[in-house]
mmCIF file of the N, C-alpha and C atoms, coordinates in Angstrom:
data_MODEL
# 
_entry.id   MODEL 
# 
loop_
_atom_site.group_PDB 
_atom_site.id 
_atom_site.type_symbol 
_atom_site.label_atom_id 
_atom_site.label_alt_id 
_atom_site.label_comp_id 
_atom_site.label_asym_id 
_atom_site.label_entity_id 
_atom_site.label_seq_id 
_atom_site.pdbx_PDB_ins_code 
_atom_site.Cartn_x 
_atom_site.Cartn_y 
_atom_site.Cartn_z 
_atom_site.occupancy 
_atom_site.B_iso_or_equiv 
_atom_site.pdbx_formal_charge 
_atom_site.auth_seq_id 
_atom_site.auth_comp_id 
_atom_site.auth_asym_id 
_atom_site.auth_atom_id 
_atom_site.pdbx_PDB_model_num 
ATOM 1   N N  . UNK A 1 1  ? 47.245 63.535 -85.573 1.00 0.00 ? 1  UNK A N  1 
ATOM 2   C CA . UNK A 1 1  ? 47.718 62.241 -86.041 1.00 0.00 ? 1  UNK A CA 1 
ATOM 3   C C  . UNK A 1 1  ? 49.066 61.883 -85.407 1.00 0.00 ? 1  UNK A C  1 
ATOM 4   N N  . UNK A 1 2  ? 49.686 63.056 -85.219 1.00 0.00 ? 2  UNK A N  1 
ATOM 5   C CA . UNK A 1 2  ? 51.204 62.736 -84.730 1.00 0.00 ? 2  UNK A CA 1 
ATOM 6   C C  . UNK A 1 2  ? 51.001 62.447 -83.076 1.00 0.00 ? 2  UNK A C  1 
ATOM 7   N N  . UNK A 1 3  ? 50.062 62.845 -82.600 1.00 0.00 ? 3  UNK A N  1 
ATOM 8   C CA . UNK A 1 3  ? 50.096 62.670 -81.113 1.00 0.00 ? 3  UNK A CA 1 
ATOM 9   C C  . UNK A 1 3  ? 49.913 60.839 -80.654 1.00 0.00 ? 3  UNK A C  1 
ATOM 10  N N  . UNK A 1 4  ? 48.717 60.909 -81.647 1.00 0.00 ? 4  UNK A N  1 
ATOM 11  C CA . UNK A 1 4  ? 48.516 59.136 -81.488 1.00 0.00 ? 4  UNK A CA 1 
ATOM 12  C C  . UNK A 1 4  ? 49.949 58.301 -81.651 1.00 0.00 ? 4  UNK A C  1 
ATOM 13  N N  . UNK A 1 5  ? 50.998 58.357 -82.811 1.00 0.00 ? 5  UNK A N  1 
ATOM 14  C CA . UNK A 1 5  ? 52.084 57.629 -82.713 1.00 0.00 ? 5  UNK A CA 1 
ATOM 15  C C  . UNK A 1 5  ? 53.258 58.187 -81.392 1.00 0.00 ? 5  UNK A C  1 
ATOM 16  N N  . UNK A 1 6  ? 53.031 59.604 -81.291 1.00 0.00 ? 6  UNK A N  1 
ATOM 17  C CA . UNK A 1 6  ? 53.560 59.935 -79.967 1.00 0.00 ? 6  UNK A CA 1 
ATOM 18  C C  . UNK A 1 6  ? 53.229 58.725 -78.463 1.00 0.00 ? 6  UNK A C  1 
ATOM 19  N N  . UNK A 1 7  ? 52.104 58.547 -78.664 1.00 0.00 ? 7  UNK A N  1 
ATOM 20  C CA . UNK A 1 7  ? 51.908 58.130 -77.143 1.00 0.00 ? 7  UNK A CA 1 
ATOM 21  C C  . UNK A 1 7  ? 52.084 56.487 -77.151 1.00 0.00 ? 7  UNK A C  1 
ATOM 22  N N  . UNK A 1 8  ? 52.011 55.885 -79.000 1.00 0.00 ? 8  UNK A N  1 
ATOM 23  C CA . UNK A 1 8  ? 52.426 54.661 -78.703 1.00 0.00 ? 8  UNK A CA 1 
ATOM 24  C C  . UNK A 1 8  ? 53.651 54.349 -79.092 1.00 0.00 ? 8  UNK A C  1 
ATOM 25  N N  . UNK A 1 9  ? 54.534 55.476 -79.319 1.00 0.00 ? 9  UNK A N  1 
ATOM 26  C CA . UNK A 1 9  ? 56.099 55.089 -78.878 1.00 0.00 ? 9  UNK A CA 1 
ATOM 27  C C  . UNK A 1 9  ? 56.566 55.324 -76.979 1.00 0.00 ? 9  UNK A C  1 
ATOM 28  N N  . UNK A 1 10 ? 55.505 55.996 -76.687 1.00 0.00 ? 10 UNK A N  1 
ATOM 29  C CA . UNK A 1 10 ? 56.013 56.528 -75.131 1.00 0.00 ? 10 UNK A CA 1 
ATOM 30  C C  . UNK A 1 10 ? 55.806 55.093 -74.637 1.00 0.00 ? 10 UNK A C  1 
ATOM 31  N N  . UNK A 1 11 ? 54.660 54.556 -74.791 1.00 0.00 ? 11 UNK A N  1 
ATOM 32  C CA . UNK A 1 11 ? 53.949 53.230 -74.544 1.00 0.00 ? 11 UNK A CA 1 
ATOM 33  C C  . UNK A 1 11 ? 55.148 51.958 -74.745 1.00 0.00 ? 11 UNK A C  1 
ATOM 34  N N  . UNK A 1 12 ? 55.490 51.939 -76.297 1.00 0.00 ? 12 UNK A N  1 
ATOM 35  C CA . UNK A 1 12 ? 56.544 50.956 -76.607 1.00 0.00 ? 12 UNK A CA 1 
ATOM 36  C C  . UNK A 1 12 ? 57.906 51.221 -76.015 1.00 0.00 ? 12 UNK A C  1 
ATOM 37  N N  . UNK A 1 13 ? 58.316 52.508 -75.751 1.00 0.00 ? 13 UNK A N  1 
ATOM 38  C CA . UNK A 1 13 ? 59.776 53.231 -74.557 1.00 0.00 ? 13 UNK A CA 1 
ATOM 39  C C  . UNK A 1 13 ? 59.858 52.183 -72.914 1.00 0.00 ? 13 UNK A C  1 
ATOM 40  N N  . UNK A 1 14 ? 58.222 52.564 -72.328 1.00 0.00 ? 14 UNK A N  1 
ATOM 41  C CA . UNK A 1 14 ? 58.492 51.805 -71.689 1.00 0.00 ? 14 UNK A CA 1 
ATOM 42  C C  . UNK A 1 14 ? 58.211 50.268 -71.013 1.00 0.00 ? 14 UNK A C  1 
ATOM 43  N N  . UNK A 1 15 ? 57.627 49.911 -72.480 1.00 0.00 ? 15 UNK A N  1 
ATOM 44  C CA . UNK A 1 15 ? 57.464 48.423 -72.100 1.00 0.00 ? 15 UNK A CA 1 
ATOM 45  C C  . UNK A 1 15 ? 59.107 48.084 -72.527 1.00 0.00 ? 15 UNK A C  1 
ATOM 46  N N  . UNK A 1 16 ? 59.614 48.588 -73.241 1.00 0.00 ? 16 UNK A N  1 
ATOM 47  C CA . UNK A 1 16 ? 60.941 48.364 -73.873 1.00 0.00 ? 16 UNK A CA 1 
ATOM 48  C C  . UNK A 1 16 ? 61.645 48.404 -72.641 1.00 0.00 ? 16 UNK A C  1 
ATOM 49  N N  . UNK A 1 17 ? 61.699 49.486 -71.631 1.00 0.00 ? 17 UNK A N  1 
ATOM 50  C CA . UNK A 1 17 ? 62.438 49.687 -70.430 1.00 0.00 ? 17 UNK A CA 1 
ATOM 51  C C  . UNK A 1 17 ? 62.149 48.981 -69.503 1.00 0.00 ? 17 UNK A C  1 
ATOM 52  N N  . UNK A 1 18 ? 60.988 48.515 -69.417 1.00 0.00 ? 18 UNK A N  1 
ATOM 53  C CA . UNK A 1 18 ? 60.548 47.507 -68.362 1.00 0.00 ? 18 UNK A CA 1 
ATOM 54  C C  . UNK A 1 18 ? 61.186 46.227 -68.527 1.00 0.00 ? 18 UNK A C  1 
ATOM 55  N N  . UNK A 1 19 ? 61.391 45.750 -70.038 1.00 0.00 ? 19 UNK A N  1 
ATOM 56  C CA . UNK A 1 19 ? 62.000 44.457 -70.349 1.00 0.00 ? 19 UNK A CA 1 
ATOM 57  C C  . UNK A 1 19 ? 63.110 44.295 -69.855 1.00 0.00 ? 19 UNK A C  1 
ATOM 58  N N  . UNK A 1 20 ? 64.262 45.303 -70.250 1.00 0.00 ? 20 UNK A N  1 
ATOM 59  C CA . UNK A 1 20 ? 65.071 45.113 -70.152 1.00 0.00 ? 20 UNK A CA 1 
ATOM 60  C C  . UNK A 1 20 ? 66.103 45.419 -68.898 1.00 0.00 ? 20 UNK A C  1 
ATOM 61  N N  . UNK A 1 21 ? 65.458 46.424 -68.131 1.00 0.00 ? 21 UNK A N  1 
ATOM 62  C CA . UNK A 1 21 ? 65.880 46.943 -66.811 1.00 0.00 ? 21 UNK A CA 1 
ATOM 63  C C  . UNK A 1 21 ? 65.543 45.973 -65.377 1.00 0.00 ? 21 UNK A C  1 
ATOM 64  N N  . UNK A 1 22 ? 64.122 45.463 -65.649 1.00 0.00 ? 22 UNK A N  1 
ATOM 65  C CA . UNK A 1 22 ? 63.379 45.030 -64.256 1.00 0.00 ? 22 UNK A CA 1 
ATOM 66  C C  . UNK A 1 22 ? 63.200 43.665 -65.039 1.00 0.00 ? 22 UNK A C  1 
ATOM 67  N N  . UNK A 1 23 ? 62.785 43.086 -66.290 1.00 0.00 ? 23 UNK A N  1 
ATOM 68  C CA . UNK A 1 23 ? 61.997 41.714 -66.204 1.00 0.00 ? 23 UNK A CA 1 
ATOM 69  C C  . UNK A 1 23 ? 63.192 41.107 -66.647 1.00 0.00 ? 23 UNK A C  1 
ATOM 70  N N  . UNK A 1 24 ? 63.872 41.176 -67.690 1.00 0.00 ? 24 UNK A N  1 
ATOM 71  C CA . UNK A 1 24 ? 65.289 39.888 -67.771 1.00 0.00 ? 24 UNK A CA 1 
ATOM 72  C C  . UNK A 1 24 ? 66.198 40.383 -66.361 1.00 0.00 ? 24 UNK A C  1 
ATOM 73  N N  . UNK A 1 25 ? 66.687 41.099 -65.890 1.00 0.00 ? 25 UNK A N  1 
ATOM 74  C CA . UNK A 1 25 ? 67.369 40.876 -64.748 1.00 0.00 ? 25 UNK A CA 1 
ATOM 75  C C  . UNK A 1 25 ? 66.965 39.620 -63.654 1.00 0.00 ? 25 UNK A C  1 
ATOM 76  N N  . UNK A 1 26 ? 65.608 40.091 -63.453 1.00 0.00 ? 26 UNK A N  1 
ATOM 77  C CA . UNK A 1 26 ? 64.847 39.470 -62.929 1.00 0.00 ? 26 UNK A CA 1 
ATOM 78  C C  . UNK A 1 26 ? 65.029 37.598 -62.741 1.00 0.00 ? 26 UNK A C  1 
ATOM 79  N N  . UNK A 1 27 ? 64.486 37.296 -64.698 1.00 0.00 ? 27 UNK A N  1 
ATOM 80  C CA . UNK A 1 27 ? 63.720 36.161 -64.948 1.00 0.00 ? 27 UNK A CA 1 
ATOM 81  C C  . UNK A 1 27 ? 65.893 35.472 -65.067 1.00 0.00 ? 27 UNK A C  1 
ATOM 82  N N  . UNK A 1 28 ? 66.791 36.287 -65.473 1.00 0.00 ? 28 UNK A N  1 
ATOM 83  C CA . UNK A 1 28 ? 68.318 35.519 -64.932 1.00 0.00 ? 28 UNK A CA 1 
ATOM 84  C C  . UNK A 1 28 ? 68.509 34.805 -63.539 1.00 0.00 ? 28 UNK A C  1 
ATOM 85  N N  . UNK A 1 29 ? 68.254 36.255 -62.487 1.00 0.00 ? 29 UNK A N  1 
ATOM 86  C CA . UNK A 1 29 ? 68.331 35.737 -61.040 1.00 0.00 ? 29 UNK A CA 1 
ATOM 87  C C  . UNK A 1 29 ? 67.387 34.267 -60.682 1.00 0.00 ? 29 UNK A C  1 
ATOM 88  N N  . UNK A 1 30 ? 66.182 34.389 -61.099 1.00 0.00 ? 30 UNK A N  1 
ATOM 89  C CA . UNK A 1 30 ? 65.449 33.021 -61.096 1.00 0.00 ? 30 UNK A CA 1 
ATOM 90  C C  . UNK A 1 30 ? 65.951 31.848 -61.803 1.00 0.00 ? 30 UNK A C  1 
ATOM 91  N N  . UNK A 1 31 ? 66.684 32.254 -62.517 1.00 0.00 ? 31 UNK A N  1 
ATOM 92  C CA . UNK A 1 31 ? 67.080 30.983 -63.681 1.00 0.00 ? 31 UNK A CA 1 
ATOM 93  C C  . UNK A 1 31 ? 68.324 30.511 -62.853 1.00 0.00 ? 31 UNK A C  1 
ATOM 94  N N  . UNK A 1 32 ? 69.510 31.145 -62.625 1.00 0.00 ? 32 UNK A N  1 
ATOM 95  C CA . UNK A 1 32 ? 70.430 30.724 -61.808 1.00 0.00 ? 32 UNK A CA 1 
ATOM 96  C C  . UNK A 1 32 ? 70.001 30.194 -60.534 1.00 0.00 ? 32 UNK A C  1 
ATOM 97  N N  . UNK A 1 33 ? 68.907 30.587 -59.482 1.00 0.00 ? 33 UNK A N  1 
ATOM 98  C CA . UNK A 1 33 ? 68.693 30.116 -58.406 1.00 0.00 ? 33 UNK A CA 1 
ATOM 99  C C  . UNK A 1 33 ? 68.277 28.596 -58.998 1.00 0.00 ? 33 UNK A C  1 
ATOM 100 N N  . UNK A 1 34 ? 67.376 28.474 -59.873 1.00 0.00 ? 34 UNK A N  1 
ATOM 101 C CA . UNK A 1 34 ? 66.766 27.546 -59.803 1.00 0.00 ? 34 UNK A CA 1 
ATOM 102 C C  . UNK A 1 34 ? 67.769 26.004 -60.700 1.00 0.00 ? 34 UNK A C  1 
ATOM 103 N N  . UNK A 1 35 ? 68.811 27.312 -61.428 1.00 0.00 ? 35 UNK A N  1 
ATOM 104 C CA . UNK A 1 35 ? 70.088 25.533 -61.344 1.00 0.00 ? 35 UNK A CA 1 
ATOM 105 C C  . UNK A 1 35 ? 70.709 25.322 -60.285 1.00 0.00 ? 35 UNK A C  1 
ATOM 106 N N  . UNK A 1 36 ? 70.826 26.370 -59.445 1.00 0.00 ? 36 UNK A N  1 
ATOM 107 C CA . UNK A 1 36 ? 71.847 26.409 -58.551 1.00 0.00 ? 36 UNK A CA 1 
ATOM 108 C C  . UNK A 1 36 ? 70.656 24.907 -57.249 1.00 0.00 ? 36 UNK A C  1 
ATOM 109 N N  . UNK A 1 37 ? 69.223 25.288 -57.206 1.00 0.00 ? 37 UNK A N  1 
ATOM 110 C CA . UNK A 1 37 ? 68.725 24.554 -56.737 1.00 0.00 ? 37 UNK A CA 1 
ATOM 111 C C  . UNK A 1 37 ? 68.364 22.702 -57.016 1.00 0.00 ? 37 UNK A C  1 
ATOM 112 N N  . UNK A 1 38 ? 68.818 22.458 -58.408 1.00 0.00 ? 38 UNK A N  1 
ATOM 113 C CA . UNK A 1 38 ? 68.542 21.588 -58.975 1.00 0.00 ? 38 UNK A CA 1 
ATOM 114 C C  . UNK A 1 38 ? 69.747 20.877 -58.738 1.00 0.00 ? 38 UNK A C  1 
ATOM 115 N N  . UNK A 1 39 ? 70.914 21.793 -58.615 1.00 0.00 ? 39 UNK A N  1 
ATOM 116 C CA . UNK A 1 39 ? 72.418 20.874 -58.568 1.00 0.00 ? 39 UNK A CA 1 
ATOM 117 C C  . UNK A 1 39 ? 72.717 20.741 -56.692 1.00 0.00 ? 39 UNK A C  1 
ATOM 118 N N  . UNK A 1 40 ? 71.833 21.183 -55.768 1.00 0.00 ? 40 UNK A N  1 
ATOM 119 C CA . UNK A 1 40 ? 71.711 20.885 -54.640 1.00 0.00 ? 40 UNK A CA 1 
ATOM 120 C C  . UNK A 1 40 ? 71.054 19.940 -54.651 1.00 0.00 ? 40 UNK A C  1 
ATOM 121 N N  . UNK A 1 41 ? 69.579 19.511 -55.123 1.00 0.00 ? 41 UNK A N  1 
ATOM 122 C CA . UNK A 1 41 ? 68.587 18.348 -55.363 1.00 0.00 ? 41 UNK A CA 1 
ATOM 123 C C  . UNK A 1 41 ? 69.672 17.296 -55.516 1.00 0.00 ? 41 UNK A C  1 
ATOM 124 N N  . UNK A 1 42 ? 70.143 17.537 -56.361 1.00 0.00 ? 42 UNK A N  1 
ATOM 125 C CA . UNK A 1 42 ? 70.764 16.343 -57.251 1.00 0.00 ? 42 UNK A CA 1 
ATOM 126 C C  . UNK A 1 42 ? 72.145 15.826 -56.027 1.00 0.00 ? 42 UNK A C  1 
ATOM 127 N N  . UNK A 1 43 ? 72.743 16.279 -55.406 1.00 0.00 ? 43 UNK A N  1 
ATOM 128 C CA . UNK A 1 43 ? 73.760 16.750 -54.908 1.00 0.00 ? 43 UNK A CA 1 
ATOM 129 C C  . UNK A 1 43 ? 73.223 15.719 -53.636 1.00 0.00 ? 43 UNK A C  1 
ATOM 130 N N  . UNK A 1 44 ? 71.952 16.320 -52.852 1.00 0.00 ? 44 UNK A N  1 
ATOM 131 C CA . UNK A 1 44 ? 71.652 15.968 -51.661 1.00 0.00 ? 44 UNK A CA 1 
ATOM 132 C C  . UNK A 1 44 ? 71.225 14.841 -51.757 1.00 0.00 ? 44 UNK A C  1 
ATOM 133 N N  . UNK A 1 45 ? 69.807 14.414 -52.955 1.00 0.00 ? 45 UNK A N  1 
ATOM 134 C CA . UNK A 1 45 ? 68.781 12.908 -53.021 1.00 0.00 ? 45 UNK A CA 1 
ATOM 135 C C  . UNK A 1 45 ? 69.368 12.257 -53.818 1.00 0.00 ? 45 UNK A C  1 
ATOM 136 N N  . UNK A 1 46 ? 69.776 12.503 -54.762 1.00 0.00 ? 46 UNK A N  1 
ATOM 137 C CA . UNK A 1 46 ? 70.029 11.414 -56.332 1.00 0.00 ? 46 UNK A CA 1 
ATOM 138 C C  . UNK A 1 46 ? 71.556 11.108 -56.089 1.00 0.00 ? 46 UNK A C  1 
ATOM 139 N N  . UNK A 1 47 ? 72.602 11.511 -55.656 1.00 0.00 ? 47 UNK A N  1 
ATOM 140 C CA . UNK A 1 47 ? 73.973 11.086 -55.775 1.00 0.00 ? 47 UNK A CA 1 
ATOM 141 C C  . UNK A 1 47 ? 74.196 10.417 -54.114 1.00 0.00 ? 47 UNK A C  1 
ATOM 142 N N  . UNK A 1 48 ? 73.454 10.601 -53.046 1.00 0.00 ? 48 UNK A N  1 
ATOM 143 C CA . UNK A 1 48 ? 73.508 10.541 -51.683 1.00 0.00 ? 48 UNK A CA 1 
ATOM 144 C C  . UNK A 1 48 ? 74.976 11.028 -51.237 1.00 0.00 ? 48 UNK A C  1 
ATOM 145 N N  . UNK A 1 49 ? 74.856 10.811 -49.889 1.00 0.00 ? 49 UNK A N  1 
ATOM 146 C CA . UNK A 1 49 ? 75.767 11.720 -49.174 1.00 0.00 ? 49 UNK A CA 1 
ATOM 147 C C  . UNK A 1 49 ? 77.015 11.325 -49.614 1.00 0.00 ? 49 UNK A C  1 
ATOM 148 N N  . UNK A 1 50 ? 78.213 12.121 -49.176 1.00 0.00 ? 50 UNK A N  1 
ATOM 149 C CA . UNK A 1 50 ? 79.683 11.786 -49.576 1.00 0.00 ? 50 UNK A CA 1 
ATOM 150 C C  . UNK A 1 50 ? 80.216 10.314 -49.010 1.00 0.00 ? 50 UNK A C  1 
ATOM 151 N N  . UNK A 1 51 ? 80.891 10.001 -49.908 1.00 0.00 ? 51 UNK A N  1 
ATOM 152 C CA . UNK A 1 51 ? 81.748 8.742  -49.170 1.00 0.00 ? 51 UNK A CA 1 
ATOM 153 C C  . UNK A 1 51 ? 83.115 8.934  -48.808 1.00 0.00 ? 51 UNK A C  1 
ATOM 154 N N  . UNK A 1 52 ? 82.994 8.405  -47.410 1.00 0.00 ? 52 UNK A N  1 
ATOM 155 C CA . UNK A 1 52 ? 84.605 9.031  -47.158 1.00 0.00 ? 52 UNK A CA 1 
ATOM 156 C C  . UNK A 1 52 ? 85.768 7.890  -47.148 1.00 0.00 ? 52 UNK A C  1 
# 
């Protein structure tokens, strides 16, 4: 009986480690690129070029 909750804490360890090591690092770097890309959009088409 104890082995079965053994293997679904090993199970929940590393979906737990996966979250937090590899997938939010991750899904941040995408989130910043993609304002960082939106305030170029905006920057380049919607405000047009600089006025000097």
């Amino acid at each position: 009986m104890e082995s079965s909750n053994n293997a679904v804490t090993g199970k929940q360890e590393r979906t737990t480690f996966l979250l937090l090591l590899v997938l939010f690092p991750v899904l941040s770097v995408m989130f910043i690129a993609a304002y960082g890309f939106a305030v170029w959009f905006w920057q380049m088409f919607v405000s047009g070029p600089p006025h000097v």
